[in-house]
C-alpha positions in Angstrom: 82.8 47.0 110.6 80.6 49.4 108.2 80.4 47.6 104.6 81.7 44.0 105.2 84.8 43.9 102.8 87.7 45.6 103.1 91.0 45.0 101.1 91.4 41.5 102.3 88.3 39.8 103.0 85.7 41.0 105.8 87.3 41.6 109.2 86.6 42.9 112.5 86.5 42.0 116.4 85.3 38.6 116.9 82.3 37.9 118.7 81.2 41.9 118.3 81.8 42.7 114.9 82.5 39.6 113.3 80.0 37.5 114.9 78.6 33.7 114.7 75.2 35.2 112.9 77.6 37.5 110.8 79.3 34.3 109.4 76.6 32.0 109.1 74.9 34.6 106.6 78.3 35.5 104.7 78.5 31.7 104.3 74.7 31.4 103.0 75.6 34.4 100.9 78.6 33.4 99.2 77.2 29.7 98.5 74.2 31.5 96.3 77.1 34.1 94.3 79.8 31.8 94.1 77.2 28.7 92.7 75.2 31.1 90.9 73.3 28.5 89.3 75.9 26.3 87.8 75.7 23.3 89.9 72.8 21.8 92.9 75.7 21.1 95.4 78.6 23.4 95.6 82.0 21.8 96.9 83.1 24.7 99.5 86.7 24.7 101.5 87.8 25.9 104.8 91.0 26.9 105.9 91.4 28.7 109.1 93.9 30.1 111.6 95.1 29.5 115.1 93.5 32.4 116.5 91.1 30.5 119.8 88.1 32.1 117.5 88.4 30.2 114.7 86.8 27.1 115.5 83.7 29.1 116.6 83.1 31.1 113.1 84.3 28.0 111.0 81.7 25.9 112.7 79.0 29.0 111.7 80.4 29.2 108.5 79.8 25.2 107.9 76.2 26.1 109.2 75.6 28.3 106.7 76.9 27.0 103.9 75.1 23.4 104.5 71.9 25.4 105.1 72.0 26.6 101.6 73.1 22.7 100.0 76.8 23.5 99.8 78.9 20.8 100.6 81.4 21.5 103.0 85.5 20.0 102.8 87.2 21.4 106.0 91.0 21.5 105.7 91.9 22.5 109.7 94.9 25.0 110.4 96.7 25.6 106.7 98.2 28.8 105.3 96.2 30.9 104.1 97.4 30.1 100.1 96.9 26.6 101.2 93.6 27.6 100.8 93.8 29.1 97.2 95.5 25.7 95.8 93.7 23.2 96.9 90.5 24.7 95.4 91.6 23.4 92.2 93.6 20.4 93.3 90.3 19.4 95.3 88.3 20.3 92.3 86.3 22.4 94.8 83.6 25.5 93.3 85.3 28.0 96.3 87.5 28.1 99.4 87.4 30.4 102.3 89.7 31.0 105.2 89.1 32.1 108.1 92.4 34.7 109.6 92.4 38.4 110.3 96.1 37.7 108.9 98.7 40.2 110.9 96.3 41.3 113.1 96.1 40.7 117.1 94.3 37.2 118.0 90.8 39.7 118.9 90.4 40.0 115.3 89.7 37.7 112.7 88.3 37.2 109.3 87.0 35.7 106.3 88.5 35.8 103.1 86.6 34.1 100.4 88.4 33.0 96.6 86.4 31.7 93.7 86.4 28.4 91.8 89.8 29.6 90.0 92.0 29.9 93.0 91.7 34.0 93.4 90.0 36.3 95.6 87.2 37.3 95.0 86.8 40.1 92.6 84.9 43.8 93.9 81.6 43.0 92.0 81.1 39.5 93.8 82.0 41.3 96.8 79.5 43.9 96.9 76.7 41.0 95.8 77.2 39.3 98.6 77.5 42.4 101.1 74.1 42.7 99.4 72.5 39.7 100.4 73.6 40.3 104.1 73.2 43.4 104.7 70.6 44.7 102.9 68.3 41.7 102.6 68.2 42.2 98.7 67.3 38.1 98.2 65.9 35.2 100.6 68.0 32.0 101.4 66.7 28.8 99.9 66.7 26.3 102.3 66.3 22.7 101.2 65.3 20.0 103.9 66.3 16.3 104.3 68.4 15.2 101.1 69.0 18.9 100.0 71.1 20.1 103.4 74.8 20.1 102.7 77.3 17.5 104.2 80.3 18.7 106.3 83.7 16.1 105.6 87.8 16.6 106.6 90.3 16.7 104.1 93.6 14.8 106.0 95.6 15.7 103.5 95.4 18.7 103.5 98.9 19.7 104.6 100.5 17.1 102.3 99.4 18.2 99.3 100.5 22.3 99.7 103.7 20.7 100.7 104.0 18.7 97.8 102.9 21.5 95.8 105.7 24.2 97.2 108.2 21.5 96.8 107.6 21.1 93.1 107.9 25.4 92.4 111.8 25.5 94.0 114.3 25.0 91.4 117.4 24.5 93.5 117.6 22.7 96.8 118.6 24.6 100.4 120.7 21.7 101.5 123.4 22.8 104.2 121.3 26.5 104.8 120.9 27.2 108.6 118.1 29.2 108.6 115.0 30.4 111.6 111.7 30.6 111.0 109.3 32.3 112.8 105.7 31.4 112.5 104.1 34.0 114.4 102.4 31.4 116.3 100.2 31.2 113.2 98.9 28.6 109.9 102.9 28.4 109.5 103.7 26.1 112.8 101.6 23.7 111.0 103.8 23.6 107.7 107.3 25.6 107.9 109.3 23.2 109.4 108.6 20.3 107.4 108.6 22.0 103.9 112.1 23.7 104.8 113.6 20.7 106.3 112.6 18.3 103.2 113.9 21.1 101.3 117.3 20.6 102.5 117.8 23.3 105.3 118.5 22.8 109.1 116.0 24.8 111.0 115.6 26.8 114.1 112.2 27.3 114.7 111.0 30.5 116.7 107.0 31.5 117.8 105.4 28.3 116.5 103.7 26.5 119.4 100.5 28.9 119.1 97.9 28.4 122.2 94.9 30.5 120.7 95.6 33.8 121.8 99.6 34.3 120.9 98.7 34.9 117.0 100.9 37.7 116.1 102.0 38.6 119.4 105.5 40.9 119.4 106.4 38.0 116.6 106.3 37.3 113.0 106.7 39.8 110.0 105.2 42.8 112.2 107.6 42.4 115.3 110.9 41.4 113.6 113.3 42.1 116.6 113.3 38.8 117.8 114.2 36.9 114.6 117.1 39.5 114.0 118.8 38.8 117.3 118.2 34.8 116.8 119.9 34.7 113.4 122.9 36.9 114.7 123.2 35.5 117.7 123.5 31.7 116.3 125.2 32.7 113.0 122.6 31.2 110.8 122.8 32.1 106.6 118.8 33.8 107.3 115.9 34.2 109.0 112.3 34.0 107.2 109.1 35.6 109.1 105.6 35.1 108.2 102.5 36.9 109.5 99.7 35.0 111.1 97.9 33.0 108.4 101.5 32.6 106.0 100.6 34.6 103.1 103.4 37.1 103.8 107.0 37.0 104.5 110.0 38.7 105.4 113.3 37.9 105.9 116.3 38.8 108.1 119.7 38.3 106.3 123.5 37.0 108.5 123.7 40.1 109.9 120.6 40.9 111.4 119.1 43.2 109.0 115.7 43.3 107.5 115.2 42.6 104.0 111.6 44.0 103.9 109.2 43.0 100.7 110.4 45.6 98.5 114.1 44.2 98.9 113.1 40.5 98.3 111.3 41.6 95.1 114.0 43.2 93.7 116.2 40.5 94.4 113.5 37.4 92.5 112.8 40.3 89.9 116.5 41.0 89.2 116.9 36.8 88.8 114.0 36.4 86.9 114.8 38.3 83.9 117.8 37.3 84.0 116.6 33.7 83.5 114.4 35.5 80.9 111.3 34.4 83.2 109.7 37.7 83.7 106.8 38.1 81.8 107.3 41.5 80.1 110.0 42.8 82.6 107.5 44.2 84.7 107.1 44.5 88.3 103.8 45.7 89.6 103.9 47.2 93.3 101.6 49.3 94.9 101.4 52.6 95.6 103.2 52.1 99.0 106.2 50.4 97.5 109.5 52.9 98.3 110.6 54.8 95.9 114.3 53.0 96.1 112.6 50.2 94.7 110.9 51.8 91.7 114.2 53.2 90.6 116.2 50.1 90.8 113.3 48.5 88.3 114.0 51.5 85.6 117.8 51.6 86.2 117.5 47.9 85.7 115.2 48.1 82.7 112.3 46.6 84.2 108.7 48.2 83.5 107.2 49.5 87.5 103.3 49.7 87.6 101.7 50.6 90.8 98.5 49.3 91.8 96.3 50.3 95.2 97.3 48.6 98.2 96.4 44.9 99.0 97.8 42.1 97.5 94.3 41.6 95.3 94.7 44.6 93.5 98.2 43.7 92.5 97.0 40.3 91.6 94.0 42.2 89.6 97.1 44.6 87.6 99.0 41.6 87.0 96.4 39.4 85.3 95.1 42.6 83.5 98.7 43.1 81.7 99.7 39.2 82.0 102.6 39.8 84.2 104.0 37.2 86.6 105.3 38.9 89.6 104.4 41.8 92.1 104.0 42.3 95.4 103.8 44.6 98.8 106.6 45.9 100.9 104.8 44.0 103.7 106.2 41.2 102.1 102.8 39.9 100.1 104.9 38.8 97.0 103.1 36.7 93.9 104.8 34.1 92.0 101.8 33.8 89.5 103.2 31.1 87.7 103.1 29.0 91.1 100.4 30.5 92.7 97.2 32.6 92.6 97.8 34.8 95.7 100.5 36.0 97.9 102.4 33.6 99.7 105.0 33.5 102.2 106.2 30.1 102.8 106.6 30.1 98.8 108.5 33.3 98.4 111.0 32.6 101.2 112.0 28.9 100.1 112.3 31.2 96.5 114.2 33.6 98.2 116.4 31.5 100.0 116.9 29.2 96.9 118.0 31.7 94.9 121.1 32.9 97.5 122.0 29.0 97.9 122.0 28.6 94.1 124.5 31.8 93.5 126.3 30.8 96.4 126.0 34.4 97.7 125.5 35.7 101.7 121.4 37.4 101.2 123.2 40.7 103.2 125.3 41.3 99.5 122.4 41.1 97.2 120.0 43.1 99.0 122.7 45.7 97.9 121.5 46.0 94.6 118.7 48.6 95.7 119.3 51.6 98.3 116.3 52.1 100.2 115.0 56.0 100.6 114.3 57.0 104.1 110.6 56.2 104.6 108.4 56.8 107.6 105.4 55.6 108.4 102.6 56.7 111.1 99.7 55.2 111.7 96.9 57.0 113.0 93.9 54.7 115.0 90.5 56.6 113.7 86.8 55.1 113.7 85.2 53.6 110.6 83.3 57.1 110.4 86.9 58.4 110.4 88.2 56.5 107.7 85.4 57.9 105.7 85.4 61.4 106.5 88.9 61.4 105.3 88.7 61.4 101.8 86.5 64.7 102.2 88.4 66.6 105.3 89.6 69.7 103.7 92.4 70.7 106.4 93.8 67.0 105.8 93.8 67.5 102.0 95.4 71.1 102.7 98.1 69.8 104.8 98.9 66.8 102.4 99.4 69.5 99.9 101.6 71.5 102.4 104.1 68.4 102.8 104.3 67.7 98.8 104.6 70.9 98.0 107.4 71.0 100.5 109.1 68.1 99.6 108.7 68.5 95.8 110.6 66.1 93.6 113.1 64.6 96.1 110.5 63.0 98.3 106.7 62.0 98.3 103.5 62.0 100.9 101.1 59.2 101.0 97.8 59.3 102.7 95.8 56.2 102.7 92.8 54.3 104.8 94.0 50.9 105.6 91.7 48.1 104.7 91.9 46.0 107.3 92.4 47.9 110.1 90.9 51.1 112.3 93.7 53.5 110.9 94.8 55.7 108.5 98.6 55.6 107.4 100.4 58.2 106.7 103.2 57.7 104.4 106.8 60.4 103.7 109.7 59.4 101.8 112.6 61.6 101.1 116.3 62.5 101.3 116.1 63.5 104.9 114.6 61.2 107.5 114.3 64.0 110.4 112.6 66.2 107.8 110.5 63.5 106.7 109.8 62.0 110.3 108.7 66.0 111.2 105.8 66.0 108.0 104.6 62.8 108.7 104.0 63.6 112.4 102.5 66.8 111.2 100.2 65.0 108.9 99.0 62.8 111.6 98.5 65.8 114.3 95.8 67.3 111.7 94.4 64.3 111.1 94.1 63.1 115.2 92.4 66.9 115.3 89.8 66.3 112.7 88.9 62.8 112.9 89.4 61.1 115.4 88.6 63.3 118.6 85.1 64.8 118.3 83.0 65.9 115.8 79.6 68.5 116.4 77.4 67.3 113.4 74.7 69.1 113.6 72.6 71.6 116.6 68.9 72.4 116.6 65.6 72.8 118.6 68.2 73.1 121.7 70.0 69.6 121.1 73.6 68.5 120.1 74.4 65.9 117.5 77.5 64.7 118.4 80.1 62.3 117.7 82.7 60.7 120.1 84.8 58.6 118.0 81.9 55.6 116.7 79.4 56.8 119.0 76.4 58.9 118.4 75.0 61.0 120.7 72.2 63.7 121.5 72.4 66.1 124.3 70.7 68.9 125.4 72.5 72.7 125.1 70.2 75.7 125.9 71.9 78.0 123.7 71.1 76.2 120.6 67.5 78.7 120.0 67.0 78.2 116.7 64.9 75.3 115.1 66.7 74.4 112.0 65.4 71.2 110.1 67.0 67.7 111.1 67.9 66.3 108.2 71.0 64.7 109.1 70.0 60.7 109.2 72.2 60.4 112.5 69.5 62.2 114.4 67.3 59.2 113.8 70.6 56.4 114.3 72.3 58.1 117.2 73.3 55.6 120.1 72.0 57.2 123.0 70.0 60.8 123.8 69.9 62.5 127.3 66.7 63.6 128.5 66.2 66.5 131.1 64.2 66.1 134.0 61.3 69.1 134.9 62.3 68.1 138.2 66.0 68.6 137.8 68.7 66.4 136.3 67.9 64.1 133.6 68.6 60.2 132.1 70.0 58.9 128.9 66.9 56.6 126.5 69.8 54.3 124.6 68.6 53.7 121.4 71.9 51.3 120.2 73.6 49.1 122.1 76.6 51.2 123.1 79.8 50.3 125.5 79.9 51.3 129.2 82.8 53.1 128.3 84.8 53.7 125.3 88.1 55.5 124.0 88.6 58.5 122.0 92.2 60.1 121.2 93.3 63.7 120.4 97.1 63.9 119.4 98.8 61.6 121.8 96.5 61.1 124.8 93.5 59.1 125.3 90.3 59.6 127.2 88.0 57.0 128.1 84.4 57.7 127.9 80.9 56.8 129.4 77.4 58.9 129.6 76.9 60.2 133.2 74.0 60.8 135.0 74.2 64.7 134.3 74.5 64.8 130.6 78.2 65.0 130.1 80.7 62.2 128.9 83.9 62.7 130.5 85.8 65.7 128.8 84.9 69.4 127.2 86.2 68.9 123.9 85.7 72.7 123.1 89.4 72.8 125.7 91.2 71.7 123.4 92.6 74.9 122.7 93.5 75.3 126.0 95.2 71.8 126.3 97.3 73.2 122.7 98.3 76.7 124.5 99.5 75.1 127.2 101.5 72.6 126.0 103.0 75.2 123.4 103.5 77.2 126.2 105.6 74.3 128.3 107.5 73.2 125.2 108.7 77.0 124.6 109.7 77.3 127.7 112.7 75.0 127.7 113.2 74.8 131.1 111.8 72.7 134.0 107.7 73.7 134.5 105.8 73.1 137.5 101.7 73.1 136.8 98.8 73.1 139.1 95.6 72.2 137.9 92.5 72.8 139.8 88.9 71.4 139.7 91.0 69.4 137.3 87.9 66.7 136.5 89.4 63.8 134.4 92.6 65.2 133.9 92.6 66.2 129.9 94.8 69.6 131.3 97.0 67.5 133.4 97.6 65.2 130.8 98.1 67.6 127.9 100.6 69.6 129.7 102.9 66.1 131.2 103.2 65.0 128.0 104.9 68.6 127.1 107.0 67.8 129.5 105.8 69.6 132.8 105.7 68.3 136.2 101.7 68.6 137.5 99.7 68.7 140.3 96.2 67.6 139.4 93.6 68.7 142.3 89.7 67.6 142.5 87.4 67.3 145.7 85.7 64.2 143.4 87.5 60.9 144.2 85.9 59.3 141.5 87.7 61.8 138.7 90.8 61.5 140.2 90.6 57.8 139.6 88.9 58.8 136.0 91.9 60.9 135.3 94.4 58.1 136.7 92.7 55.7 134.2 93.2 58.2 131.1 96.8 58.4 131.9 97.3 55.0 132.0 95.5 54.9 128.5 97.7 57.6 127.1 101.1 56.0 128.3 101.6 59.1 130.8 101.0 56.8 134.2 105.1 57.0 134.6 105.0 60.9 133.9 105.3 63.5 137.5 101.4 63.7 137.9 100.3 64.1 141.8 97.0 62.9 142.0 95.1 64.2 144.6 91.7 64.4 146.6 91.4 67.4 147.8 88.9 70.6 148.1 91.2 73.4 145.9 90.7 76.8 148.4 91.8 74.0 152.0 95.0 72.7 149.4 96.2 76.2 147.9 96.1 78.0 151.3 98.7 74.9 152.0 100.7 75.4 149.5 101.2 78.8 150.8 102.3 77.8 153.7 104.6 75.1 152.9 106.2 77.5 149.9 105.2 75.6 146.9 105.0 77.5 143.8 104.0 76.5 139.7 105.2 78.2 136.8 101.4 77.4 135.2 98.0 77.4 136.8 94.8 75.9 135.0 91.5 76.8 136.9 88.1 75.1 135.6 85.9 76.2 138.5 82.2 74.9 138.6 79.6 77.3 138.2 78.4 76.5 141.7 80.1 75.3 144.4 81.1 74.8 148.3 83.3 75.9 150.2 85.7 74.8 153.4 82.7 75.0 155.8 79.9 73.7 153.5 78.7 76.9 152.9 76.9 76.8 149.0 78.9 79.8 146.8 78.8 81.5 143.3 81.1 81.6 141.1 80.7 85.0 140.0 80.7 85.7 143.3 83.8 83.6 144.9 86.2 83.9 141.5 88.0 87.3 142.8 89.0 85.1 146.1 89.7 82.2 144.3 92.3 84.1 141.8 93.9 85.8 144.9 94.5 82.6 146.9 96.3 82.1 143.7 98.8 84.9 143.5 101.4 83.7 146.0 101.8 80.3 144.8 102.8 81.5 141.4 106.8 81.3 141.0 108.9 84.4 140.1 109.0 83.5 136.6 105.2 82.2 135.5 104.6 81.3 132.0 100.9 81.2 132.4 97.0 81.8 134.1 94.3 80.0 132.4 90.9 80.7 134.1 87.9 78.6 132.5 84.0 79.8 132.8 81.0 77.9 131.7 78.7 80.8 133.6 76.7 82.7 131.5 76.4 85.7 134.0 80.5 85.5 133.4 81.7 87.3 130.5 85.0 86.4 129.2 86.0 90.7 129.3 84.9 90.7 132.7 87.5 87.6 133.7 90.0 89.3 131.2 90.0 92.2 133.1 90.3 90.3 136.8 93.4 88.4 135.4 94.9 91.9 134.0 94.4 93.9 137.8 95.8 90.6 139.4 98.6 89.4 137.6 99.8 92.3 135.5 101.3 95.1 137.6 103.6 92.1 139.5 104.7 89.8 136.5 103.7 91.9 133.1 102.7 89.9 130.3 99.7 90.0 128.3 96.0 89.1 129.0 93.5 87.8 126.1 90.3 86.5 126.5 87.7 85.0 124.1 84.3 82.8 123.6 85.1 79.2 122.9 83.2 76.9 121.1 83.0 74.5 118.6 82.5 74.5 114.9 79.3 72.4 113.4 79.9 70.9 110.5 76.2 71.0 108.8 76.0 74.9 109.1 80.0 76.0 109.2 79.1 78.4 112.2 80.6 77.9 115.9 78.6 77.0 118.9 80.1 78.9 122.3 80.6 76.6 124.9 82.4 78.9 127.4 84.6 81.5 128.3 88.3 81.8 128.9 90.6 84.2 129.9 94.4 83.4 129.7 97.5 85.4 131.1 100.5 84.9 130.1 104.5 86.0 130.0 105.8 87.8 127.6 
């Protein structure tokens, strides 16, 4: 999880990153900030989720917070501004609730608000990240009399009912509208506040069994609703994300009417009821740039704060404005509420339309959207860091503004909630705008989120593989440079060689069995074997690029044969340009490796042959049954045998294994790609095979060249190999 607070609370994978041990301290933390002296027995709440984790960290969190004399007031499965209200309706010191909000059930969270109803400002934050993870006070734990109680509030529900009730200004009666609750804190509440409201509901996603939170429904997966409200001609459709402090709606057609939309519709009413404080808006920097000029065409002051619904909170209480929100559909009534709600904003929302007597399809016209994409890019925690320092990211940002220039815009941001990076376009031409933002998140997948050599020295690699932190042994690295780095000293796992031959890995952190990296769209899955290696050669990536140029260029049907193909990284780059493949290994266990690295990259459906073979026995059959391939990729290991068991070289054997090669090829071959990790092997020496072999029948050019990788610490490259590449012209 790094740092425990993100944008909206702490949050991370239940039971690894978010654990029971994890809460228990966060709650004995927050009970000594949040008190801070001003009374013997803080009144705590607890709100949680439906996610089948809750119960476990709610019951730690009571733990903690009673070990420390807070007195705890659960309130069961409530929305998450639920929460937020009944602090001071319960005359409470703090709430917290537990919900990792939109995110899959695996996750979850805690998000913690103060005695006034808001979230907890950065400052309080980082005290109490303080206290847990860097020990910087010791927990005062009273005995007998002192411990904290633990007691239910039943009315929990009633009273934020009540409460939302009393905001609307102009009943729904007659409205046929959906809801879907994302199987969330909303199948608690939804139906009964809309249905005393006046509306006749259709209920969608709200019978939640623990692990459907958020599952293809609510306000991420909006396809359902849409077809439901079109379907049975109902006047809208409201959706709200997993703990109901988001919403967005669908109007009689079938069409979204995202967070941006909605606020421009309650904006656009409330100054005209001469109820918007200033006539200002505050968004974020993420709100489309449609939106921002409706508010000046409309004479309404636009400030843009980060992202998260706290920092537009934070902007709006700074300038004493009333209203802001998120296109995600976070949207703040301040004058009804201290935090973004959902169930709130759509009875607003759909209050409004009934009170105009209008269809919600006609005043979502009053803004015009700009085309917007948005790519989201999975990177580690180290990632997410690295970012804001990556040069070539920064460079290529630049590229795409530049580029676009005044008609359009380029957005780069860490999410804080999640393992990604988002990478935001907006401009005249969707295409155009689709093609930068995909470019943007190519260089990013390239320098974050695939590999990283941190440092060499004293013949040792310090690596990264996504989150994990590895040493391993490289005899080329001769020089002794000092290890400064503090990962040498944190890595997860070093490989130690044998005097007697091979080797084993001493694992310093607890580390998966096997875990997943990505580069551009494929994903390999990972594990330390017993010969020092994880899996894949990340230094091939150039290969993997010049082949799939290659296929992509070629417009026209490609036929590939990869030898000694290992765990398929080749086979997989060049499917996904589009080429059929034949992927060949003697080892069934990396054929099955490479079947499981498809799968993970959403190629298992593409024309890969997978098969168990020894690569001389299955080439001299392809010559006899006629096959050819327009591209061959041969990885050869530096030693080998043969057919008849006999032990070979490959210096020795490479001439023959080329030439088995030559008649296979088709009439029209795009490529030769002829990998060496022998040092006796120089990559002019393999240049100059390819050029007498393939040359004089099929032209073309022949290149050849170290490979390596670059270390970040010194700038240099370390070579990892040789290649040697023919190709047409």
């Amino acid at each position: 999880m790094g740092r425990l607070f993100g944008t909206d609370g702490a949050r991370g994978v239940a039971n690894t990153e978010l654990t029971c041990e994890m809460a228990m301290n966060i709650g004995r933390a927050a009970a000594m900030v949040l008190a801070n002296g001003s009374r013997m027995r803080p009144k705590i709440l607890i709100g949680k989720d439906t996610r089948i984790s809750s119960d476990m960290l709610e019951n730690a969190l009571a733990a903690g917070l009673c070990s420390v004399g807070a007195d705890v007031v659960t309130l069961g499965v409530v929305p998450t501004p639920a929460v937020a209200f009944l602090i001071g309706k319960l005359k409470a010191d703090a709430g917290i609730m537990i919900s990792a909000s939109h995110n899959p059930c695996e996750f979850n969270g805690i998000k913690i608000f103060s005695g006034d109803g808001f979230k907890l400002p950065d400052a309080l934050e980082e005290q109490i990240e303080a206290i847990v993870l860097d020990h910087i006070d010791t927990y005062d734990c009273p005995t007998g009399g002192g411990v904290g109680s633990i007691t239910r509030e039943e009315d929990a529900v009633d009273l934020y009912i009540q409460h939302i009730k009393s905001t609307v200004p102009y009943a729904l009666d007659g409205m046929k509208i959906a809801l879907d609750c994302a199987n969330g804190s909303a199948s608690r509440t939804a139906e009964r506040l809309y249905t005393e409201l006046g509306a006749e509901c259709y209920m969608l996603h709200d019978k939640p069994n623990g692990t459907n939170i958020n599952d293809k429904c609510g306000s991420t997966h909006m396809e359902s609703l849409k077809q439901f409200v079109l379907d049975n001609g109902l006047d809208a459709g409201i959706a709200f994300d997993g703990d109901a402090d988001r919403c967005l709606a669908v109007d009689e057609k079938g069409q979204l009417v995202d967070g941006d939309f909605v606020m421009a519709i309650c904006a656009a009413d409330l100054k005209s009821r001469g109820k918007l404080a200033h006539n200002a808006v505050v968004g974020t920097v993420m709100s489309n740039m449609g939106f921002i000029r409706f508010c000046e065409d409309n004479g309404m002051r636009f400030e843009a704060a980060k992202v998260g619904d706290r920092y537009v909170l934070e902007t709006m209480r700074q300038n004493d404005y009333n209203f802001g929100g998120e296109q995600s559909g976070h949207v703040i009534f301040l004058d009804f509420g201290t935090t973004g709600d959902g169930q709130l904003t759509g009875a607003h929302l759909l209050s409004l339309v009934h009170r105009r007597e209008a269809k919600l399809s006609s005043l979502a016209t009053l803004m015009t959207r700009f085309p917007q994409v948005l790519v989201n890019v999975e990177v580690s925690n180290e990632g997410k860091l690295r970012f804001y320092t990556d040069r070539k990211i920064k460079e290529a940002t630049q590229r795409v503004q530049n580029q676009l220039g005044r008609k359009g815009r380029i957005l780069v941001r860490p999410s804080g909630t999640e393992p990604l990076l988002r990478v935001m376009v907006e401009g005249e031409n969707e295409a155009e705008i689709q093609e930068l933002a995909n470019y943007v998140a190519d260089v990013i997948r390239e320098q974050l989120v695939y590999y990283e050599l941190i440092d060499t020295s004293a013949g040792e690699r310090l690596e990264r593989w996504g989150d994990i932190i590895l040493i391993r042994p490289d005899p080329q690295i001769i020089w002794n440079t000092p290890k400064t780095n503090p990962l040498w000293r944190k890595a997860h796992a070093r490989y130690h060689r044998s005097n007697t031959g091979g080797g084993h890995w001493q694992e310093h952190k607890k580390m998966p069995a096997v875990w997943s990296i990505r580069y551009k769209d494929m994903t390999f899955n990972l594990k330390p074997m017993g010969f020092k290696h994880t899996g894949i050669f990340p230094e091939q990536a150039v290969n993997w690029d010049f082949a799939m140029n290659k296929i992509k260029e070629a417009k026209r049907p490609v036929k590939v044969l990869n030898l000694f193909g290992y765990t398929g990284a080749a086979s997989l780059a060049c499917a996904g340009a589009g080429a059929e493949v034949c992927h060949v290994d003697a080892s069934k266990g990396m054929v099955a490796w490479a079947k499981e690295n498809a799968v993970s990259s959403g190629l298992a459906d593409k024309p890969i042959r997978w098969l168990v073979d020894d690569c001389v026995k299955f080439v001299q059959r392809e010559q006899r049954r006629g096959n050819t391939y327009d591209g061959i990729i041969m990885d050869p290991p530096s030693y080998g045998r043969g057919p008849g068991g006999e032990v070979w070289k490959l210096e020795e054997q490479l001439y023959h294994l080329v030439e088995l090669c030559l008649p296979i090829l088709s009439k029209q071959p795009l490529f030769f790609i002829l990998n060496s990790y022998t040092t006796g092997l120089s990559p002019a020496v393999m240049e100059y095979l390819l050029g007498v072999m393939l040359k004089k029948p099929f032209g073309g050019t022949v290149s050849s060249s170290e490979i390596g990788l670059p270390v970040t610490s010194s700038g240099f490259v370390l070579p990892c190999g040789s290649t040697a590449i023919w190709q047409s012209k």
